[in-house]
C-alpha positions, 0 to 999 in steps of 0.5 A: 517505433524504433528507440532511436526515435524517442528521447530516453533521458536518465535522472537521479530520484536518489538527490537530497532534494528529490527524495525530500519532495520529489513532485518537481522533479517528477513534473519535469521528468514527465514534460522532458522524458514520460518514458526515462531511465534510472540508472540506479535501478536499471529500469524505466521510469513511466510517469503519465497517466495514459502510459501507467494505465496502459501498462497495468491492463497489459498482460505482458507486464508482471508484477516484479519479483521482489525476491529478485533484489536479494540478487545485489547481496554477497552469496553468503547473504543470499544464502541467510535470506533464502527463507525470506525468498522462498515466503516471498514466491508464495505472495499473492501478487508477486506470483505468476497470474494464475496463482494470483488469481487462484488467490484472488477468487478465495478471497474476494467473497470477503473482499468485495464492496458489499461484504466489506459494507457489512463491516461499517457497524463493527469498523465504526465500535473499533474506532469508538473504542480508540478515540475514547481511549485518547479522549481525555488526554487533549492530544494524541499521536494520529499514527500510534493511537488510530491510524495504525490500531485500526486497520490492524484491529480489523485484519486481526479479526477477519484472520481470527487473530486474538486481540492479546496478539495484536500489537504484536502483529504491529511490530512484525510489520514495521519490520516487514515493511522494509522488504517493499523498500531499498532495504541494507542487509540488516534490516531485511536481516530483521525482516526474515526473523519477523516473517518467520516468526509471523508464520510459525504464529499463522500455523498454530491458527491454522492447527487450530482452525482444522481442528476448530472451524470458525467464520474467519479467513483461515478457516475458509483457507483451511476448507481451501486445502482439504479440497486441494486448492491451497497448500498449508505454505501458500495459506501460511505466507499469504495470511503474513502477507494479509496481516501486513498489507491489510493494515499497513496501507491503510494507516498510511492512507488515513495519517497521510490523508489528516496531513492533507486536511491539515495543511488544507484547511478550507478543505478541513472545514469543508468537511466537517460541514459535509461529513457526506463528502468523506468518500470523495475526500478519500478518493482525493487523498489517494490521488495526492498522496496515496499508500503507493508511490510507486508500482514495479512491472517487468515485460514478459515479452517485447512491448511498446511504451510512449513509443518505445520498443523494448525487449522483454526482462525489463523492469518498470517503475510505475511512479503513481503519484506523477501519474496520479497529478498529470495535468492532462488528466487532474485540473490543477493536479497539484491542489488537494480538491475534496470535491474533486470529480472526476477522479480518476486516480490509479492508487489501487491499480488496474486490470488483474493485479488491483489491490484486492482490499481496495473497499476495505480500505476506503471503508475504514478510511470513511468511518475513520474520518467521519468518527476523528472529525465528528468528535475532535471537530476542534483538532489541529496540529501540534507539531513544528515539522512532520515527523517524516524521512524519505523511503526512496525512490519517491515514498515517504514514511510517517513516523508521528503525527501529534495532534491537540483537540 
């Protein structure tokens, strides 16, 4: 089918009121124009569940290249930011295929769901550890005291990370998280000084894991190198990549998913009656409100998308959350439903490029979840608003979530 034949509209995500919520727009966006255009970013909006689905199992769209944004920047700018360019070649999932999955097969012994089980007694003493912590105090700040410490604690010691390190590691990642946004100079600026100073951490590990073998990631990374599979600077920015990732998604999933209790609270009480429905409760705080707004795709070569022809070199924003409440899809897509079934949300992706540490990070959601509830059933709010400021296009950030118990 010709484009000529299908409708294109343009939209502005960039609006005051879009950026505060964008899901009206986005469900309008869906029901006027499923395939759109941004002209802001130059790219196609995919909205409906059928097409991001599609899109993500065809291999003849790629992950985008991040790096590419740098392009927007004066040379001289450019120039400055070339270290961070160069990390950012050598991430898993913002490669080419085959380096992806050279990657993912390393990995995915520690990554599956059955190893990742083996993970639930440790998982469990973590948290334990941080609620005690708070215990006494009556209150605490979701974000700061739990959601963030505990993904970051359990990525720190499948790395082999010492514990004295890690709150370090937390703030070289609140730095780094402005690569995955419409970022200005300065803070990628900011971000560059923490991938470089986070890597120059990494080598010093991996000195340490040649010369003094452990059961950790990067040993296994280091035995990947004497056998020529993995170079030294491919170990190093995917270690980064790990610290970050590994923890960074999943403290958003956990504090955006109490907000959902919260402001649901039939569900709340639901779940603390059946602390059995965790999982499914976790499933549907992916779906409502999942760590990944959105997902960029480019087409390698000409592909047809909701019956349109495009050529290759275009770029595609997969908006997750307008595909994950398409009512074609999720009965009252709009409501938060911990039993809901099926779920058949895409928070994770699909085909080749799915989240490698999607078990990981259900299971620390789960044992997260049954432990906070468990302990503090009485929790609630203490807050007038959400402490929360818009990460265009479509995301959000969670800065502080207090809560009395």
């Amino acid at each position: 089918m010709s484009d000529s034949a299908v409708a294109v509209q343009s939209y502005d995500l960039f609006t005051p009121e879009a950026m505060a919520d964008p899901m009206p727009l986005l469900h309008r966006i869906r029901a006027e124009s499923p395939v759109s255009h941004l002209p802001q970013l130059d790219a196609y909006l995919l909205t409906r569940h059928a097409d991001i689905v599609a899109t993500l199992k065809d291999r003849r769209f790629s992950p985008a290249n991040m790096a590419q944004g740098l392009a927007t920047f004066t040379q001289a700018q450019q120039d400055e930011l070339l270290p961070l360019r160069d990390s950012m070649h050598l991430w898993m999932g913002h490669t080419v295929e085959a380096d992806h999955v050279r990657f993912q097969q390393l990995l995915k012994r520690y990554f599956t769901p059955a190893t990742v089980n083996g993970l639930r007694p440790r998982i469990r003493e973590l948290t334990a550890e941080l609620l005690d912590a708070v215990a006494d105090r009556g209150r605490m700040d979701v974000v700061a005291d739990l959601a963030y410490p505990l993904p970051a604690n359990v990525i720190a010691e499948m790395l082999g990370m010492p514990t004295s390190e890690r709150e370090q590691l937390q703030a070289w990642s609140r730095d780094i998280v402005a690569i995955f946004q419409l970022a200005d100079f300065e803070r990628l600026r900011q971000s560059q000084r923490s991938v470089l100073e986070m890597e120059d951490y990494v080598r010093g590990l991996v000195r340490q894991r040649r010369a003094d073998p452990r059961e950790d990631l990067i040993s296994m990374f280091v035995a990947a190198e004497r056998e020529g599979q993995v170079t030294e600077d491919e170990i190093v920015a995917n270690c980064v990549l790990l610290l970050f990732a590994g923890h960074e998604t999943t403290a958003g999933l956990i504090a955006n998913g109490l907000v959902l209790l919260l402001e649901n609270p039939d569900e709340l009480a639901r779940l603390k009656a059946d602390p059995d429905l965790t999982p499914a409760a976790v499933e549907e705080m992916l779906r409502c409100d999942g760590p990944a707004s959105l997902i960029v795709r480019e087409s390698t070569a000409p592909v047809e998308v909701g019956g349109l022809d495009l050529p290759a070199g275009k770029r595609f924003y997969l908006a997750m959350m307008a595909g994950n409440r398409d009512p074609e899809v999720f009965a009252d897509p709009d409501r938060f439903d911990i039993t809901r079934r099926p779920n058949r949300h895409t928070a994770f992706g699909l085909g080749a490029f799915y989240c490698l540490g999607a078990a990981l990070a259900r299971t620390e959601a789960d044992e997260c979840f049954r432990a906070l509830l468990g302990r503090f059933p009485d929790l609630r709010p203490a807050y007038d608003a959400l402490d929360r400021s818009p990460v265009p296009p479509l995301g959000h950030r969670l800065h502080s979530l207090n809560v009395e118990f």
